[in-house]
C-alpha positions as CSV (number, residue, x, y, z in Angstrom):
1,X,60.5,-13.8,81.7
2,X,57.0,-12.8,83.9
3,X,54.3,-12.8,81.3
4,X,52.7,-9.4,81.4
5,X,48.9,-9.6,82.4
6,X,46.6,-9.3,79.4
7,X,44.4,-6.9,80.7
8,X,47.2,-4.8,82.2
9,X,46.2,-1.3,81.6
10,X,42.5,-1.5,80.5
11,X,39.9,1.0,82.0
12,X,37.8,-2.1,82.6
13,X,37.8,-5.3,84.8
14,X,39.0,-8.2,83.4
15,X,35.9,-10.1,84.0
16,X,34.0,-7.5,82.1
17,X,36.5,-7.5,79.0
18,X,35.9,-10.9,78.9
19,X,32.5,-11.3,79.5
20,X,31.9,-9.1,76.7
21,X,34.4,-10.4,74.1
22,X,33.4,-14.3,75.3
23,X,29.6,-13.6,74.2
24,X,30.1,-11.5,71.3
25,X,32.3,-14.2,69.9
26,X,29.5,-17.0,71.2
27,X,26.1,-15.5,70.4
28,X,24.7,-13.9,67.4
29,X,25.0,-10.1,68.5
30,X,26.1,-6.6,67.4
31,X,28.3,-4.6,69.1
32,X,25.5,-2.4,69.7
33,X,23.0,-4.7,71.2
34,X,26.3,-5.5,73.5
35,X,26.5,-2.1,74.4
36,X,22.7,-2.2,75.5
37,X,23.2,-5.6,77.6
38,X,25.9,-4.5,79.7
39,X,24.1,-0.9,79.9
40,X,20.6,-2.8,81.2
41,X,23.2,-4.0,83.8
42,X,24.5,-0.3,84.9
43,X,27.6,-0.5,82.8
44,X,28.4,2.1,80.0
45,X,30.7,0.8,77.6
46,X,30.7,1.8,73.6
47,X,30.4,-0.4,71.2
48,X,33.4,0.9,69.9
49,X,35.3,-0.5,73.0
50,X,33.6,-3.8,72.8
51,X,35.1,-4.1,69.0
52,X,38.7,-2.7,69.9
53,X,38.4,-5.6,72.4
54,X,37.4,-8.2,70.4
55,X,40.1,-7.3,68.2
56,X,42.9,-7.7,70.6
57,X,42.0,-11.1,72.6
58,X,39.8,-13.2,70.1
59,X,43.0,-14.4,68.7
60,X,44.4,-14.5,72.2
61,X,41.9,-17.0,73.0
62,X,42.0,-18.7,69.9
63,X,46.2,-19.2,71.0
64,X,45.5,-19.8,74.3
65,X,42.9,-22.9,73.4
66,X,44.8,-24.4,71.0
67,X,47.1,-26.3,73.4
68,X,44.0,-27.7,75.0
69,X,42.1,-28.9,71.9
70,X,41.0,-32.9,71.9
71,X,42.0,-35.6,69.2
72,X,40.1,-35.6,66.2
73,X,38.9,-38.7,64.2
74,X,40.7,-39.6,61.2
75,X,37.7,-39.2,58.5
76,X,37.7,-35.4,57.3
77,X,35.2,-33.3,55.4
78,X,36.5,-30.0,53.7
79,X,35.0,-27.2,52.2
80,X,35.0,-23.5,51.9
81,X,31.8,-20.4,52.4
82,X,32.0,-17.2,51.5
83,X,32.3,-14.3,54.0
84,X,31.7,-11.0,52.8
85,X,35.0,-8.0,53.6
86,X,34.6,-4.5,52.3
87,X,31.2,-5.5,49.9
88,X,33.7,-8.3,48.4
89,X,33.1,-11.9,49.0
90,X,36.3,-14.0,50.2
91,X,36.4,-17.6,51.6
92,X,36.6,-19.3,54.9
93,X,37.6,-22.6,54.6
94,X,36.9,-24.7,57.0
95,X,36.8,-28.5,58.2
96,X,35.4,-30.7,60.6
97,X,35.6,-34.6,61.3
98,X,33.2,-37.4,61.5
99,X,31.6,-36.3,64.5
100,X,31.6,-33.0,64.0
101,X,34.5,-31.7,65.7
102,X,36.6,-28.6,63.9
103,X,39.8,-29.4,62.6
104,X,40.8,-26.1,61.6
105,X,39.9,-22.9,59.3
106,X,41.5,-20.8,57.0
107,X,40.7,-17.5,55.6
108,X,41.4,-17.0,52.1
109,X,40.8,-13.7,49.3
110,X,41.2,-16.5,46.3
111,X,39.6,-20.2,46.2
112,X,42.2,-22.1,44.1
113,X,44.9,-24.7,44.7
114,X,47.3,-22.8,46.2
115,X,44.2,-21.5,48.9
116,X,43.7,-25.3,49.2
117,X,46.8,-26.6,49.9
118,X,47.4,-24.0,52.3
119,X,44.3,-25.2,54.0
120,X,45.0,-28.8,53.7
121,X,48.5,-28.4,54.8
122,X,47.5,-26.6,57.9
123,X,45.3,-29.2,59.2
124,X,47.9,-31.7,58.6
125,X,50.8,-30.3,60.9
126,X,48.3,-29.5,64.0
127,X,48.9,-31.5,66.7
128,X,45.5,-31.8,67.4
129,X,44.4,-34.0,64.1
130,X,45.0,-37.3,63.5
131,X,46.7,-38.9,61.0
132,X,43.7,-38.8,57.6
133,X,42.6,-42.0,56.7
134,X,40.2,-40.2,54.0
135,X,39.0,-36.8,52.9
136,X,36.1,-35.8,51.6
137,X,35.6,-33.0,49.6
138,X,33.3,-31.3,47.1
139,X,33.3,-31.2,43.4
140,X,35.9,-27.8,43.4
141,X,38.9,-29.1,41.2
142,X,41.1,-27.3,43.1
143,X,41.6,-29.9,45.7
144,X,42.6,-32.9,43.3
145,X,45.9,-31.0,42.7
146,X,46.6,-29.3,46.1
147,X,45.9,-33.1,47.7
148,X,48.3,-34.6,44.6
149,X,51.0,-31.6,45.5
150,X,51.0,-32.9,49.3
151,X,50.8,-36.3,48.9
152,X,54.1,-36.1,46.6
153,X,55.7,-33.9,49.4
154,X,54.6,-36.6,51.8
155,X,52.4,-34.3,54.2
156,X,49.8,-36.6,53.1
157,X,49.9,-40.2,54.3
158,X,50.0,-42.9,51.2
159,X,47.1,-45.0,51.7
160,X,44.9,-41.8,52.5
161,X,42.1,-41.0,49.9
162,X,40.4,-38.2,48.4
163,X,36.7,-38.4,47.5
164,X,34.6,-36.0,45.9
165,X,31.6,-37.4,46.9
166,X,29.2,-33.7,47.6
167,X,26.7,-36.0,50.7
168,X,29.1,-37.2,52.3
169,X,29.9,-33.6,53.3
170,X,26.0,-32.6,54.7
171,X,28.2,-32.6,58.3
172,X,30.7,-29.5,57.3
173,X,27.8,-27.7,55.5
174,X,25.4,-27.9,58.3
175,X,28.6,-26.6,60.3
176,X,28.9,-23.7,58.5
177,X,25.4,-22.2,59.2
178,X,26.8,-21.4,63.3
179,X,29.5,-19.8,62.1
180,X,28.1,-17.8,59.3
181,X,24.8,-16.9,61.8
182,X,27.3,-15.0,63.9
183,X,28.4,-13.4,61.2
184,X,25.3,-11.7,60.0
185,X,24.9,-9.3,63.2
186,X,28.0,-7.8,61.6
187,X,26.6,-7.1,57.8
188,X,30.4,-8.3,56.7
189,X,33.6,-7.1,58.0
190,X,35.6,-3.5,56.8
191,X,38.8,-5.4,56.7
192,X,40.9,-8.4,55.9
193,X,42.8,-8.4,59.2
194,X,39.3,-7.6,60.8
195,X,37.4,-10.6,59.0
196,X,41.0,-12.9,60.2
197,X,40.7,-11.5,63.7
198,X,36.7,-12.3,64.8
199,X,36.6,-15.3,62.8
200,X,39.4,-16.6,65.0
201,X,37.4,-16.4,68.0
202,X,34.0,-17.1,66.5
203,X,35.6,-20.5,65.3
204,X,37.5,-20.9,68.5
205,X,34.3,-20.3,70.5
206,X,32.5,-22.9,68.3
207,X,35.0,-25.5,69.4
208,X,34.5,-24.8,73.1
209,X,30.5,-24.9,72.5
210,X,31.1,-28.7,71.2
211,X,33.3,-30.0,73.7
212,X,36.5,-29.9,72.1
213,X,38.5,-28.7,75.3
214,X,40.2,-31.4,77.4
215,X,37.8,-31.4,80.8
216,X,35.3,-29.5,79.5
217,X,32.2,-31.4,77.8
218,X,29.8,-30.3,75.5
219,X,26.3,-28.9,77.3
220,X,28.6,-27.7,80.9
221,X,28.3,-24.0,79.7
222,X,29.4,-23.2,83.4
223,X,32.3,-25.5,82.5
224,X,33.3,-23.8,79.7
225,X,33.1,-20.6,81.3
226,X,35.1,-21.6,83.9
227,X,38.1,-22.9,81.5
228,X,38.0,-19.7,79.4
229,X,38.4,-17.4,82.6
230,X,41.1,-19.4,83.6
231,X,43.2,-19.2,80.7
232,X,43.4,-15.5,81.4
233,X,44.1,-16.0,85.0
234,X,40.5,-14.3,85.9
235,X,38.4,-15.7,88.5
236,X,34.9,-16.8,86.9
């Protein structure tokens, strides 16, 4: 079966679509102060347009990078922030390796074992993480249990470890502040499924910023440009 075009149908190039969606989900900026950019450059398009679009292909790119992400190390460091839906705080967890590379997110309206092992679990069967060797983790005492309950169920490899150990995770903490700087542009999101959507791409973005992509390094921003394009079939 042909694979329909993803832009099929839209008022609007495909290389603006993109451009659009590729920055709000890289760059700190309202959909507002998008609408003013593209305006200074002789195109009208509402900010409402810009959001419908970001809804539809963040988590398009977010599926279409996945295939593409690099190994990770086999040190991990786990933890959750809070991200503010309809005036209500819920939490993003989130984890990164050794040298700072994402190993995955998950949004979550609870923070308990179950939110944890969910988490956990979901790092473990990507094909993009290796194997833990050790995870570190902060003093919540939710992830004692969720990495006992996966260990038992043998997702988690026996001679990995578990510390709690709150320095050793300065690395995911520090990460957070990229992803929760995006955020604020926003003042929160008015939905769940809204929140789930841009934080997709905002996390996916964040990989391609550090390099994560196989043949695209960190600092080649016209590299990185390039790849993105390509996975839609537009020409850069």
């Amino acid at each position: 079966m042909v694979e329909q075009h993803p832009f099929k149908w839209r008022h609007f190039q495909a290389e603006i679509i993109l451009l659009c969606v590729r920055w709000y989900l890289r760059y700190a900026l309202s959909y507002r102060d998008l609408e003013e950019i593209m305006l200074e450059r002789g195109l009208p398009v509402d900010h409402t347009t810009i959001y419908r679009w970001v809804q539809r292909y963040a988590p398009e790119l977010e599926k279409r990078c996945r295939p593409h992400l690099k190994a990770t190390t086999n040190s991990w460091r786990v933890d959750e922030t809070y991200i503010k839906v309809k005036k209500q705080w819920m939490y993003l967890y989130r984890a990164v390796d050794a040298l700072g590379n994402t190993l995955d997110f998950y949004f979550s309206p609870s923070r308990d074992t179950q939110a944890a092992k969910q988490f956990l679990l979901k790092i473990l069967v990507a094909s993009h993480t290796s194997e833990p060797r050790v995870i570190n983790v902060d003093k919540n005492a939710a992830y004692p249990k969720a990495f006992a309950d996966l260990k038992a169920e043998g997702y988690v490899p026996a001679g990995c470890e578990l510390r709690q150990v709150k320095y050793l995770n300065n690395r995911i903490e520090q990460d957070h502040r990229f992803i929760k700087r995006l955020t604020k542009p926003g003042m929160g999101f008015s939905s769940v499924e809204t929140a789930q959507r841009t934080l997709h791409g905002f996390e996916i973005m964040n990989t391609v910023r550090k390099g994560q992509l196989q043949g695209v390094e960190k600092g080649d921003v016209r590299g990185q440009v390039a790849f993105v394009t390509k996975l839609f079939g537009v020409i850069a």
